[in-house]
C-alpha positions in Angstrom: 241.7 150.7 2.2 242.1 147.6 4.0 243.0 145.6 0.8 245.4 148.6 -0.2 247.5 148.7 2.6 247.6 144.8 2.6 249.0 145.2 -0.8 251.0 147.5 -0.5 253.0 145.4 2.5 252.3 142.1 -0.1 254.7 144.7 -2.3 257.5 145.3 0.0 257.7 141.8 1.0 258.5 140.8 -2.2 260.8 143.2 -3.3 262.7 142.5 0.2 262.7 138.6 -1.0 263.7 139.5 -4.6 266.7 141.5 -3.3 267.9 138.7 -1.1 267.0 136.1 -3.9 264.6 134.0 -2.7 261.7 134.7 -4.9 261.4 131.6 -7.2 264.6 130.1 -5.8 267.0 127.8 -8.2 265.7 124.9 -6.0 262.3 125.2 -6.5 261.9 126.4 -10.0 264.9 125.9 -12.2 264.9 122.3 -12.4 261.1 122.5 -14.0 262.2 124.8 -16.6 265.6 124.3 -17.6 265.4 122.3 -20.6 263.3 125.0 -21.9 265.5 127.9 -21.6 267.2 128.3 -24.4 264.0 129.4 -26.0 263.7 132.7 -23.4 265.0 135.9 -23.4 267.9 136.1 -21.2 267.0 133.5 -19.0 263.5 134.9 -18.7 260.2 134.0 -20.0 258.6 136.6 -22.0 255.2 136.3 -22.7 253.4 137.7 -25.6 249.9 136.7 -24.1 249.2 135.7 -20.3 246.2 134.4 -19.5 244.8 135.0 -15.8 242.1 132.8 -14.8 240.4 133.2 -11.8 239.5 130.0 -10.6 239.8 126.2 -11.5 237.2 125.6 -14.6 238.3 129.3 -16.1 241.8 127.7 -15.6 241.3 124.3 -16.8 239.5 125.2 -19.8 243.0 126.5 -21.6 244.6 123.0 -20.9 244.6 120.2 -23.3 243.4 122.0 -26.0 244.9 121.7 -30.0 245.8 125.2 -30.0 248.8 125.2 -27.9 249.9 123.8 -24.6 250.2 125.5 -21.3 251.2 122.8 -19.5 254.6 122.1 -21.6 256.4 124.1 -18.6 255.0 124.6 -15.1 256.9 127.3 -13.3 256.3 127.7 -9.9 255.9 131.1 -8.3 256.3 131.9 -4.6 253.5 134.3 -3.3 250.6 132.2 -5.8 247.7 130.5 -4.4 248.1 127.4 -2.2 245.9 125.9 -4.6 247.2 127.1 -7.9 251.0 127.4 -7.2 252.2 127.6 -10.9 252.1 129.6 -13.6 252.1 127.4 -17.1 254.1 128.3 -20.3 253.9 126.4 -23.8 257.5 125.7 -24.6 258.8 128.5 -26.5 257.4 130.9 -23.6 254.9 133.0 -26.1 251.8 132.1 -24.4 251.1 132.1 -20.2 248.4 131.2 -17.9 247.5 131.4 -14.2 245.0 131.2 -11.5 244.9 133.7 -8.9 241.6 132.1 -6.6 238.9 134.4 -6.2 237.7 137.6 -5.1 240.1 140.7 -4.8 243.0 140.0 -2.3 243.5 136.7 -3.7 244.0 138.4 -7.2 246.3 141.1 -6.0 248.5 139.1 -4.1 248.9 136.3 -7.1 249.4 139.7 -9.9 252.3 141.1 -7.8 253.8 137.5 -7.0 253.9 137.7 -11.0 255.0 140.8 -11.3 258.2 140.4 -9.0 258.9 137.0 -9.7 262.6 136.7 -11.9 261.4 134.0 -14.0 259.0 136.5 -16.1 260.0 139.7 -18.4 256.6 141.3 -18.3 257.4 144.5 -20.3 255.8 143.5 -23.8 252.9 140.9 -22.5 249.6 141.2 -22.9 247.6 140.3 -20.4 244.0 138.9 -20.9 241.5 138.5 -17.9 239.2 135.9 -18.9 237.1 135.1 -16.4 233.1 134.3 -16.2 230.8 136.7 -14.7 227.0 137.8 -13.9 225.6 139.7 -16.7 222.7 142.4 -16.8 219.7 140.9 -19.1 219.6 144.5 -20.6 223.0 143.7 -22.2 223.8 140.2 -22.7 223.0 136.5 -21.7 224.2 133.2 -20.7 227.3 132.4 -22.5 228.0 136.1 -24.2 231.2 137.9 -24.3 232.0 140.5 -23.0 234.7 142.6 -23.6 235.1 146.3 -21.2 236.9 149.7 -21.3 236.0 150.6 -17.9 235.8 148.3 -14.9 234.0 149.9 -11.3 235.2 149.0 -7.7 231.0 149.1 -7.4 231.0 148.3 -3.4 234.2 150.7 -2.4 231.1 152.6 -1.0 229.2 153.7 2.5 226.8 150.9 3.2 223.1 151.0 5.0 221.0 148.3 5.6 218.6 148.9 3.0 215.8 148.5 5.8 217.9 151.5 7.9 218.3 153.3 4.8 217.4 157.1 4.5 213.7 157.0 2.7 214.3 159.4 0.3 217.2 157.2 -0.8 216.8 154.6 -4.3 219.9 152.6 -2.8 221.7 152.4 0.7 224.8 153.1 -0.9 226.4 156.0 -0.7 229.5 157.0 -2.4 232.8 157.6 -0.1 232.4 161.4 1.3 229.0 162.3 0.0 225.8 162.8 1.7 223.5 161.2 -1.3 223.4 158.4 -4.0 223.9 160.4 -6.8 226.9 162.3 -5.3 230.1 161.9 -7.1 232.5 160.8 -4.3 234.4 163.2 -2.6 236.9 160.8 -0.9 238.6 158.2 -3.7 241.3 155.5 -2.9 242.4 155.6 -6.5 241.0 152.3 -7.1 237.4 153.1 -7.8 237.4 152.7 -11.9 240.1 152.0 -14.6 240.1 152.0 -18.1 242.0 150.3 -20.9 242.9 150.3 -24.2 240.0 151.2 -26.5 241.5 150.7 -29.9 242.8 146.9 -28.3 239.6 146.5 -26.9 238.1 146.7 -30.7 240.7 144.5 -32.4 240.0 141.2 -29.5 236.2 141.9 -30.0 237.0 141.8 -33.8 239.2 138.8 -33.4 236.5 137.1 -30.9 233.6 137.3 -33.1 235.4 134.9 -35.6 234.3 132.3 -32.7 231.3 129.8 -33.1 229.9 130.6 -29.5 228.8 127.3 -27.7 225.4 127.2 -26.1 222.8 124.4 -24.5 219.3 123.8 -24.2 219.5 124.0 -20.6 220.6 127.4 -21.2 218.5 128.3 -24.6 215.3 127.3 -22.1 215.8 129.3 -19.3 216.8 132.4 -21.1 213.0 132.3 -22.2 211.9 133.9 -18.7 213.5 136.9 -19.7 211.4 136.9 -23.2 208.6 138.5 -21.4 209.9 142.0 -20.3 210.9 144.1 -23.8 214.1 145.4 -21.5 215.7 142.2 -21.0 215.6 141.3 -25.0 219.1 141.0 -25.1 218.9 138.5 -22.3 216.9 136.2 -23.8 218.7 136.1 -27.0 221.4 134.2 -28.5 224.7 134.0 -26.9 227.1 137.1 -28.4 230.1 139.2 -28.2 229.2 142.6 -26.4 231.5 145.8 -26.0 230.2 147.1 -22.5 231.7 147.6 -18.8 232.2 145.6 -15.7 231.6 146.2 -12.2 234.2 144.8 -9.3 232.8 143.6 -5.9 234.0 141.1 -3.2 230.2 140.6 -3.0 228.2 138.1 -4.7 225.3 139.5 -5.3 221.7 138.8 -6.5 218.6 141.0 -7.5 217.1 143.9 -9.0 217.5 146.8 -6.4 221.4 146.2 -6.7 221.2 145.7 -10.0 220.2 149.1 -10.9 222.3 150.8 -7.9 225.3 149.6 -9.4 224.1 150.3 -12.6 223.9 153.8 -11.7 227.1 153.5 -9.7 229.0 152.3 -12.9 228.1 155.5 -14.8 228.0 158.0 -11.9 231.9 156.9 -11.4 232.7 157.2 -15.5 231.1 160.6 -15.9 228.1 158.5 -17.5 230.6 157.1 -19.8 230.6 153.3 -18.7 227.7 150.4 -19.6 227.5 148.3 -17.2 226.9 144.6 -17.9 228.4 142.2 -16.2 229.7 141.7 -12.4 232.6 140.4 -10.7 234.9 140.3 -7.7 238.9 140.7 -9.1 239.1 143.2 -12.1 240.0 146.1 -10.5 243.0 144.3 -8.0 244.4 143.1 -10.8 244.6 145.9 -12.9 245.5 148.5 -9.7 248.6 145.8 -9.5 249.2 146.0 -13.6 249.3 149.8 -13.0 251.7 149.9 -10.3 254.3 148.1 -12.5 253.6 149.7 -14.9 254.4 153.2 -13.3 257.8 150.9 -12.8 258.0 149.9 -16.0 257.5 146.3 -15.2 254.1 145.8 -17.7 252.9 148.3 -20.1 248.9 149.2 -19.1 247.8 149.6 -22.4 248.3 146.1 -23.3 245.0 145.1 -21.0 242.5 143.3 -22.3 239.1 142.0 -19.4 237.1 139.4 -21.3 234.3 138.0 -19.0 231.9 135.1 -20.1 228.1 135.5 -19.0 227.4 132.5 -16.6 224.2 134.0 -15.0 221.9 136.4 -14.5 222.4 139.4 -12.1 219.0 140.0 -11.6 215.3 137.8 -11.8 213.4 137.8 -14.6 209.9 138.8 -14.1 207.9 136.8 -11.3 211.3 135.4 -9.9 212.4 136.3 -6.4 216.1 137.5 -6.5 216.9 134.6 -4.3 215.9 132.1 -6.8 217.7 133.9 -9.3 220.8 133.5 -7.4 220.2 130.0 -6.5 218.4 128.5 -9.7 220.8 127.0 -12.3 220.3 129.3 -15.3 222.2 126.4 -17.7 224.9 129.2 -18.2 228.0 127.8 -16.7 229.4 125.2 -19.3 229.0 127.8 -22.1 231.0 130.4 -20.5 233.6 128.4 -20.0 233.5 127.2 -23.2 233.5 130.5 -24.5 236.5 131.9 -22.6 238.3 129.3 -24.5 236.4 129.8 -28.0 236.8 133.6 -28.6 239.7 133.8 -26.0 241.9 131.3 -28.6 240.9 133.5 -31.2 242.2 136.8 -29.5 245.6 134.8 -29.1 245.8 133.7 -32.3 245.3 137.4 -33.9 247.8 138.9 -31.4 250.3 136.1 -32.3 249.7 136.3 -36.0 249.9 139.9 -35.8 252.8 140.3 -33.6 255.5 141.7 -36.0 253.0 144.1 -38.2 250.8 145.3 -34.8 251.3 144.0 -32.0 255.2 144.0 -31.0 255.4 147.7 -31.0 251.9 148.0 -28.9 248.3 149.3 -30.1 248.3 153.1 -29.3 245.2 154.1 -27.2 242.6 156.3 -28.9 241.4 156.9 -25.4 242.7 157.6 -21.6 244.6 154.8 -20.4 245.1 154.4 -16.6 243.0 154.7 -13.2 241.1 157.7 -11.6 244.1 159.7 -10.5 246.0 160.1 -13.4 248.5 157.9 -12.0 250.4 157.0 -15.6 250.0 160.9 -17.1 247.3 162.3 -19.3 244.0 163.2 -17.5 241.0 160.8 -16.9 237.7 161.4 -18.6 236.1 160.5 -15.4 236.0 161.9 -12.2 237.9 165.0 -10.8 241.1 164.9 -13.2 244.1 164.1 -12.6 245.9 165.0 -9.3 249.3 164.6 -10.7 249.0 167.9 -13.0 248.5 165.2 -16.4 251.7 163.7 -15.6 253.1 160.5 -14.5 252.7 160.5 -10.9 257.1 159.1 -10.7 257.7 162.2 -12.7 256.9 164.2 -9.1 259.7 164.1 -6.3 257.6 163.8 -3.9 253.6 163.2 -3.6 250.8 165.3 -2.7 249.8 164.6 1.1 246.4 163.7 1.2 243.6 164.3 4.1 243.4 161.1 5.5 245.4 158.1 6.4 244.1 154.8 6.0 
């Protein structure tokens, strides 16, 4: 609720400095991309792919590449990260990227800096997380792809000390206003799971796979630990792209027990729906910030895509203490962010080559699109169903009080 609220104020801020027209003022911003203007919309760069890294190598791993150039006009955005002030444009404005810093309230507050910012008409981008992540061996590896329809706010949860824990508990997590592990929760903030486009989903995994995915010994070597335990097959495999779910935490976390608690978490929140794979700490602030401009009309939600690169394990492989598997180097760094890049470029290209026959007028969902409440209309296939009735929660004069205040 914390991280809500602080958004929330994050939002009013900036719309207060927008009205009075501070937000990206001429004198810091214009000057850097003037001489590029004529190639905007109205004044305004309109993206048809923004990239949001996470932190400095997920960043750096889109710059000086043959594809395109980011770095052909650096705009600088008030309300971004200290240490990644700008957001970077190729000339003619079709393809974006920035780094928010990590973990959730650094996200959130970069998204809406974005989002409010005059230099940007948001309303036909698509935006592509692309971040690395920890991966489940059940589903993936070291340097895999992962592409997901659902992501989890995992640790929005009660919390015991697992040595306080009730004994007839698997997990000392219990979910918001329930009495048990396996109790749906009976108390939601609206942020516990999203999902995006499912038919988009399947086009970037079609478009990634085109990829050669880079992988090292270091890497190749290590993965053989997790040959010996038939569940973890996929983890000792090749590198590849994977269709499964993600899991949102502020928490870095390491080892079995967790594992399979937010495992269960994952599909307790989706109805059972969800796979989870790989684990994280900003999906679900930036997409709760996507979906309040998009209730505005200021991004459209169904033009998400979360691409997250495997860079460890999540759990030991069999013998290992779950401190040693968060400490050890697993060799799986340098090919996820080498594959961000490799299948990431792809999934650019398609939606740029594609843009006038598919992608301009949007990929209509096949599936729900939006977050637990029903927020943008239609009704989750998770969860309690909407509380707006099925339709767009602005459609209502006024909204539903509920029981608590945060």
């Amino acid at each position: 609720m914390r991280v809500i609220v602080f958004l929330s104020t994050v939002l009013c801020l900036l719309a207060s400095a927008v009205t009075a027209g501070y937000v990206d003022s001429p004198s810091i911003n214009s000057v850097r991309h003037h001489a590029a203007a004529r190639d905007y919309v109205d004044g305004k760069i309109k993206p048809k792919v923004f990239i949001i890294s996470l932190f400095a190598p997920e960043g750096e791993t889109w710059y000086h590449i043959p594809e395109f150039n980011v770095l052909a006009n650096n705009i600088t955005v008030i309300g971004f990260s200290p240490l990644f002030p700008d957001a970077h444009c190729t000339k003619d404005g079709s393809i974006c990227q920035l780094t928010t810093g990590e973990a959730e309230i650094n996200a959130a507050t970069t998204i809406t800096s974005l989002l409010f910012s005059p230099s940007f008409d948001l309303t036909s981008t698509y935006f592509m997380i692309a971040g690395v992540a920890g991966v489940d061996p059940k589903h993936g590896t070291t340097g895999s792809v992962t592409f997901a329809r659902f992501a989890v706010q995992v640790a929005l949860q009660y919390e015991f000390d697992s040595r306080e824990k009730p004994e007839k508990f698997s997990t000392g997590y219990v979910p918001q206003g329930s009495f048990a592990p396996d109790q749906y929760p009976r108390e939601l903030y609206g942020t516990e799971v999203f999902e995006v486009n499912d038919a988009l989903r399947k086009l970037a995994v079609g478009f990634a796979r085109r990829a050669k995915l880079n992988d090292t010994k270091a890497a190749q070597a290590y993965r053989k630990n997790y040959a010996t335990t038939p569940a973890f097959a996929a983890g000792a495999a090749a590198p590849s792209v994977v269709e499964c779910d993600t899991a949102t935490s502020d928490v870095y976390w390491s080892g079995a027990f967790l594992g399979k608690a937010f495992e269960d978490t994952t599909s307790l929140f989706t109805n059972g729906t969800a796979v989870y794979c790989t684990t994280q700490q900003e999906d679900n602030a930036i997409l709760e910030v996507l979906l309040r401009g998009a209730v505005h009309g200021l991004v459209d939600f169904s033009r998400i895509i979360i691409m997250r690169t495997a860079s460890d394990f999540d759990r030991p492989f069999k013998g290992q203490s779950a401190a040693d598997n968060l400490f050890a180097d697993p060799g799986g760094f340098k090919p996820s962010i080498l594959n961000l890049y490799l299948a990431g470029v792809e999934v650019i290209n398609g939606i740029l080559s594609g843009w006038q026959t598919t992608f301009e007028r949007g990929v209509k969902p096949s599936n729900y699109v939006g977050d637990i409440y029903g927020t943008l209309g239609g009704t989750p296939d998770f969860g309690p169903g909407s509380i707006f009735g099925g339709k767009p929660a602005m459609s209502r004069r006024s909204l539903r009080r509920r029981g608590r205040r945060g």
